[in-house]
N, C-alpha and C positions, 0 to 999 in steps of 0.2 A: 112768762105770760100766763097768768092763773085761768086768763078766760080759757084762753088757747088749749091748755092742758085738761082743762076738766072736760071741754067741747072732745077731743082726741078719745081721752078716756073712754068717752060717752061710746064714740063712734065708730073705735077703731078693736070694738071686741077678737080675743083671742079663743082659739074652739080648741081647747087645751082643757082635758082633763084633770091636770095637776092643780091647774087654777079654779078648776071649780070644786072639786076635793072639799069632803070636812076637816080639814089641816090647816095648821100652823105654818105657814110658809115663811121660811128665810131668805129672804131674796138678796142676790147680788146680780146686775145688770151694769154691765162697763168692760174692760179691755182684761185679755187674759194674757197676764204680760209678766215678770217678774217682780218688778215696781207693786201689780196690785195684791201678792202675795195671797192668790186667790188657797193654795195649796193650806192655807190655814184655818181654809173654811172646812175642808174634807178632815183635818183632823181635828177639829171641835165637831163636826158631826157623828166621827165614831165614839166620840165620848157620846154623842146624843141618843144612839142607838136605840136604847129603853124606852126611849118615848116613843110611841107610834106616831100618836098625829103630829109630830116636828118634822117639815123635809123641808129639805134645801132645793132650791131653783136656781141655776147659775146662767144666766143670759149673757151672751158674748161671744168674743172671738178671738183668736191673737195664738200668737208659738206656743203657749203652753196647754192650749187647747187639748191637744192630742195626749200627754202626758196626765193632765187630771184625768180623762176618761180612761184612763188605763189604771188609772188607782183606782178610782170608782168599781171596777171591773173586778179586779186584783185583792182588793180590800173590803169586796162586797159591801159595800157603802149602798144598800139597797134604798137610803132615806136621802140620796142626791143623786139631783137630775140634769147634767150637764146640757142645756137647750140649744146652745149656740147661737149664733146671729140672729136677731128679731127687726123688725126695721123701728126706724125712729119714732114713729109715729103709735107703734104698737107698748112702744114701753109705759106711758098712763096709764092703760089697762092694767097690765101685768103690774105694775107697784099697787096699784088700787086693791087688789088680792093677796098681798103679800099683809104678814103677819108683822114681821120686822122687816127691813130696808139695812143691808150691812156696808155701811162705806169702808170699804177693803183694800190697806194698803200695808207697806214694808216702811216699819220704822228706824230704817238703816236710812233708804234712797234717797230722802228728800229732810230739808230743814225744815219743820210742822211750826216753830214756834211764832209765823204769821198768819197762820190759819191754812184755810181750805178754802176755794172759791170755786170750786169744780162746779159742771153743769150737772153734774150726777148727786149733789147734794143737794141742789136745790129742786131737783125733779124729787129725790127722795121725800122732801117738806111739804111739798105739793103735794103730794099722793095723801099725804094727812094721816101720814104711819109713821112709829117708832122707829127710831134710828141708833141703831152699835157705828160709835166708830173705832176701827181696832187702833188707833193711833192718838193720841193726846197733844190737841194741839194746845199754843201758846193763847192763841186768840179763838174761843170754840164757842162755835154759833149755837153747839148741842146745847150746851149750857144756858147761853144767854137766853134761850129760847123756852129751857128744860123737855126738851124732844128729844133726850135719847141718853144717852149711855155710852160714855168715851172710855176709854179702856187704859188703866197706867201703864200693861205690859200685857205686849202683843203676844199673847200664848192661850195655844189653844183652849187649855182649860179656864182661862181670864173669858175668854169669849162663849165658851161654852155653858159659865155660868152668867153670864151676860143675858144670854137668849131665854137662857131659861128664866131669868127674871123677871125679861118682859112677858114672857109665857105666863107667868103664874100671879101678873098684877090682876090686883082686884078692877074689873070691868071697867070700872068709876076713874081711878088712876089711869087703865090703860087709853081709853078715848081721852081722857085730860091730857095728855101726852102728843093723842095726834092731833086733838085741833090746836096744840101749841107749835107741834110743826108747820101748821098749816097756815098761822098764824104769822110764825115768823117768814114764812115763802112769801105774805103776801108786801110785806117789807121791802124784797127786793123784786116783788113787778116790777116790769120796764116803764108800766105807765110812772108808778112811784119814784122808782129812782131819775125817770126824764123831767118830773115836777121839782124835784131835789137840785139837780143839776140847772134848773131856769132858774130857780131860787139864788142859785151862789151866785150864775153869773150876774142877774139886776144885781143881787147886792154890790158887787164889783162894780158894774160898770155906773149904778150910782155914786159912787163913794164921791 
């Protein structure tokens, strides 16, 4: 729901100084689980080190929670900020200030070659920000859309130079980028896709 989302965004501000920062922010918000193979964001950011204004934002929750913060800690990863649980309504916001949007997963766990339909991708397109996905799907909305950057092989320095690419598009490129995310999110409105679905069935029930 595009209205819905940009309304949230509006209303539901975060009083987080990372978010108002002159930075680059890489945002990941979704489940800290094995599946999301978040641990490969923490090692594309110590390749990141050298930049200053590049920090990582990790929004979430789940068992491996406890284990990244210990790396974080361990590994002086002083440009990642493990935040943990935000409520639902607070996530608009925080994607709206995000630099990149990382859809982060393990291309072991799952069969990619139907795509991706997660809610976390389509909140990503809506935010109207560039999108990494660290997995390469068969059927990729990134593409069809040209909003982001799919990755052939999920390693950290595949994704490291990812970021940094979008980091260093020309102004012009990088906004062309999010209004085509934003562009394809509005594709799959509910109002859209409920106009979609009256459509099939009159055709049907005319035939």
């Amino acid at each position: 729901d595009i209205e819905a989302f940009s309304r949230l965004a509006a209303e539901n501000t975060v009083d987080d100084p990372d978010l108002q920062a002159d930075k680059f922010n890489v945002v990941y918000a979704g489940s800290l689980r094995e599946v999301n193979d978040v641990g490969l964001l923490l090692d594309a950011a110590e390749l990141l080190k050298p930049y200053a204004n590049i920090q990582f934002l990790i929004y979430g929750d789940g068992n491996q929670k406890d284990s990244l913060q210990r790396r974080v800690i361990n590994e002086k990863l002083f440009n990642v900020k493990i935040k943990g649980y935000v409520s639902k309504n607070q996530v608009p916001f925080i994607l709206s200030r995000s630099g990149v949007n990382i859809l982060n997963y393990s291309q072991e766990k799952y069969n990619w070659s139907r795509g991706n339909s997660s809610n976390k991708l389509f909140e990503y397109m809506a935010s109207g920000k560039p999108i990494i996905s660290t997995v390469k799907m068969g059927y990729c909305i990134l593409e069809k859309y040209q909003c982001g950057i799919s990755l052939a092989a999920s390693t950290s320095q595949a994704l490291a130079d990812a970021i940094k690419q979008v980091h260093d598009l020309p102004q012009d490129e990088y906004q062309r980028m999010g209004k085509n995310a934003l562009r394809g999110a509005q594709c799959f409105d509910y109002r859209v896709l409920t106009e979609k679905l009256v459509a099939v069935m009159e055709r049907v029930i005319n035939r």
